[in-house]
N, C-alpha and C positions, 0 to 999 in steps of 0.2 A: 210759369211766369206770373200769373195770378195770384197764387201762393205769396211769393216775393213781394209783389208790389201789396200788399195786404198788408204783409210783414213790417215792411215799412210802413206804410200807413200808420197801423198799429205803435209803430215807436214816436214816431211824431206825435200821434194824439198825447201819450204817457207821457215823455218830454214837457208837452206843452200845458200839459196838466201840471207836471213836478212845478214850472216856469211860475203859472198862475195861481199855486199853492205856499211860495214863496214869499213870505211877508215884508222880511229886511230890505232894505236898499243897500246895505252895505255886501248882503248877502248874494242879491242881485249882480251887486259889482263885482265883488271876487269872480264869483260864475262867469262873466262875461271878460273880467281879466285873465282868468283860467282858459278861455276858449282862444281866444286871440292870441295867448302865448304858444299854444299849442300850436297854432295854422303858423307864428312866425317862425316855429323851432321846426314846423317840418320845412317851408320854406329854405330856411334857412342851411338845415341838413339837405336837404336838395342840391341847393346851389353848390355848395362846398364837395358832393360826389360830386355834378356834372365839373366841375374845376377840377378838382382830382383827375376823374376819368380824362379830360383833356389835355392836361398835363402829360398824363400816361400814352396817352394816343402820339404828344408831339413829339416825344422822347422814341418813341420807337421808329 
């Protein structure tokens, strides 16, 4: 468990070093529009299984 949470540690520090090593703002932007399309496309695919999966459920 130590291990892991280390592990993680470890990626945040490296992260936020890439973040602080970053000069652009435009480069910044992408990055940060890149992450946010990411959480909406899984959202999004989310939503649309549990719709599917209920569908499926009311049909049976």
């Amino acid at each position: 468990m130590k291990d892991n949470f280390e592990d993680i540690k470890n990626e945040f520090k490296a992260k936020s070093l890439y973040w602080k090593n970053v000069r652009s703002k435009k480069m910044k932007a992408v990055l940060i529009l890149l992450f946010l399309s990411l959480i909406g496309l899984k959202v999004f695919t989310t939503v649309l299984t549990f719709d599917w999966l209920s569908a499926l459920m009311k049909s049976i």
